[in-house]
Phi, psi and omega in degrees: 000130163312146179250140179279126168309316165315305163291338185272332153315286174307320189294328190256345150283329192288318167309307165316298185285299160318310152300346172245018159293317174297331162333298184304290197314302200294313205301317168309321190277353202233353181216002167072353183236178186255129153321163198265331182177151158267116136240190221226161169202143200276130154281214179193153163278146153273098172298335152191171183093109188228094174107355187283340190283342189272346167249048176037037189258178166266141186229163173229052164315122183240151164289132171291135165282072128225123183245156166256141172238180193199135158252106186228105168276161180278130141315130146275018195256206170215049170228136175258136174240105221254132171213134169256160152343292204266163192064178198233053164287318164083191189268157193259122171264053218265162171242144161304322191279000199260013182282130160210163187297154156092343175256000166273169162250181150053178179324334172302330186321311203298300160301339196285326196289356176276309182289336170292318202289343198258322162319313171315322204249000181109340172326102164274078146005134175251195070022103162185193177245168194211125168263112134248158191205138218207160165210020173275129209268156173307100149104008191279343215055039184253001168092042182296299140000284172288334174307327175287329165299316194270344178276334179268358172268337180260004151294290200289310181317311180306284197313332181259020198044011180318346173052043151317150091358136179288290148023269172306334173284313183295271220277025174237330144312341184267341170259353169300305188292268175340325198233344191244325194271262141160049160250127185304068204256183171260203180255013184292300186333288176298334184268002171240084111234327213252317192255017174298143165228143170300152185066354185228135142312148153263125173280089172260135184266093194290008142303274179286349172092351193277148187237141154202184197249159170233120170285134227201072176238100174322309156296351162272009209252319186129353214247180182228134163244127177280155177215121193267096208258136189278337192063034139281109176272150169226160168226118150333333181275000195268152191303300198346303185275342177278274190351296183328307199283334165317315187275348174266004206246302177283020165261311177289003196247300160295210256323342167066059169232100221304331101275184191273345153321338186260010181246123182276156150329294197288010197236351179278359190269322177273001209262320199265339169251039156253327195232143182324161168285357164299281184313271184316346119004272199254354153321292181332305166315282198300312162275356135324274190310301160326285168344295180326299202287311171297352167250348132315303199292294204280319159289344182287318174313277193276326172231004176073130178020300208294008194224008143289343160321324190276319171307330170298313159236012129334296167292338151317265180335305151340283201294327196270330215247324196255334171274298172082064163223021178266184155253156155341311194289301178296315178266002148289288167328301190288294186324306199276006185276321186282337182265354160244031176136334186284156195265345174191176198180129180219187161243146194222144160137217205277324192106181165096324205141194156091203208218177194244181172204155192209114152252116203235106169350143173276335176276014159253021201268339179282331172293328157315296201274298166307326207290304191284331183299326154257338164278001154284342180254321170261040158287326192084037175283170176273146143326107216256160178251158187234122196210148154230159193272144150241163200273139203226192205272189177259212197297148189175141121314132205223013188180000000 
């Protein structure tokens, strides 16, 4: 049966409204008061383009119906107070004036580091508390981190009436991450978390920030996304992900391009006997992997999801042999999702560890989902959980 677009919309508001009702109620219980608003920010799969947005490339991310929401009142003070679902951190006690990089910890980085960047910009920041509570899963590569930044930078645009831009909201999480978390990332994250709409990929050009959606509805197709989490954890702040971008800053620098977005396909050959084999590599990795994402973008057009499989593990492969940021964990996952029924399968986030994706017939999806399950166990893998996603709206109010 086709499924209506329409309806999975309304299931997923109605879901959305339900957690921050539960928001609300806790939020009463932990600050004696009624919150000012709930809102909500999407993580996200990247369906492909991988490591290319920090090289002015292209990515094609959609936001996930798994969201971080902020339950948030306003002060009259100047102390802001965190308190989450999760962890045994308890609540947190901050003065505005004392943010600085490098001085928060744990899951606090994430709202405090928002709140500097929008301070940064001229933002008078008020004072206040704050509930978070996520279904975004943690180290998964699903982009948990940023779901919580774009939900407390569209709390505070709202709240402080800054009238930000979505434009302007990607880039001030991205210097909240960049200059206060102090991981080098790009603007993919935040911009399919802050500009996702259901049923649609965000097409992003990372030179110019231009977005637009391209539609990515799995279920009339017959198919499923699977998102396979290895429970391998990773951190973007880790040398792994610095080390990456060094070697693309330093490839485009021989080749004499202001990024690795200006080196073609058709440029690589001469590309390899200028730079070392290391360096030429992980070039490779990147202007494949455009390439990659613009003949996705042109097959979702013409013939839809079901004709993407073979780009998917490409970028895999790619990511495992020229990149080198997959695991055991990961390239185990992806071979038996595909050998056992999936029409195409990668690893999708930073690397390191973090999930896979299986774009999967839905009458292969149990089989798929027993397959891995058991070659993690007899491998001696920790178990991975398996779950799927649809592409879902962006960044909101929800209360």
């Amino acid at each position: 049966m086709i499924a209506d677009p329409g309806q999975q919309t309304n299931q997923q508001d109605a879901a959305a409204n339900g957690l921050a009702a539960g928001l609300t109620e806790q939020f009463e219980a932990e600050f004696g008061v009624a919150p000012d608003g709930v809102w909500q920010a999407p993580g996200r799969v990247n369906l492909i383009g991988e490591h290319t947005d920090y090289n002015e490339g292209f990515v094609l991310p959609f936001a996930i119906d798994r969201t971080a929401r902020v339950a948030i009142r306003v002060r009259p003070d100047s102390t802001v107070r965190l308190l989450s679902t999760y962890g045994d951190q308890g609540m947190l006690s901050v003065p505005l004036t004392d943010l600085k990089p490098g001085t928060a910890k744990g899951w606090t980085k994430y709202p405090l580091g928002v709140m500097w960047a929008l301070q940064q910009r001229g933002i008078d920041v008020p004072g206040l508390d704050l509930l978070l509570d996520s279904t975004v899963p943690l180290g998964a590569g699903l982009s948990s981190s940023h779901a919580i930044e774009c939900a407390v930078v569209t709390a505070l645009n709202e709240l402080t009436g800054a009238g930000l831009s979505a434009q302007e909201m990607v880039l001030a999480t991205q210097q909240a991450e960049n200059d206060f978390v102090g991981a080098p990332t790009g603007i993919m994250d935040q911009s399919a978390s802050l500009r996702g709409a259901s049923g649609h990929a965000v097409f992003l050009d990372c030179r110019d920030q231009h977005a637009r959606l391209v539609p990515f509805e799995t279920e009339p197709a017959g198919l499923v996304m699977l998102v396979i989490d290895t429970k391998v954890s990773h951190s973007h702040a880790d040398g792994g992900y610095a080390s990456r971008r060094a070697s693309c800053e330093l490839g485009a620098q021989v080749l004499g391009v202001p990024a690795l977005r200006d080196v073609q396909v058709g440029d690589l050959e001469k590309a390899s006997g200028l730079l070392d084999e290391l360096t030429f590599r992980r070039v490779r990795h990147v202007v494949t992997e455009d390439d990659r994402v613009l003949r996705t973008v042109e097959l979702l057009a013409s013939h839809g999801p079901s004709a993407i499989g073979a780009l998917l593990d490409a970028s895999h492969v790619s990511m495992r042999d020229d990149f080198e940021i997959s695991c055991p964990e990961l390239d185990l996952a992806v071979d038996t999702a595909r050998s056992s029924g999936a029409i195409g399968a990668r690893m999708t986030g930073g690397g390191f560890g973090g999930a896979a994706i299986a774009l999967t017939p839905v009458s292969a999806e149990q089989q798929v989902r027993d397959a891995v399950v058991r070659a993690f166990a007899a491998a001696g893998y920790t178990s991975p959980e398996i779950f799927t996603v649809s592409p879902a709206a962006g960044a909101m109010r929800v209360a």
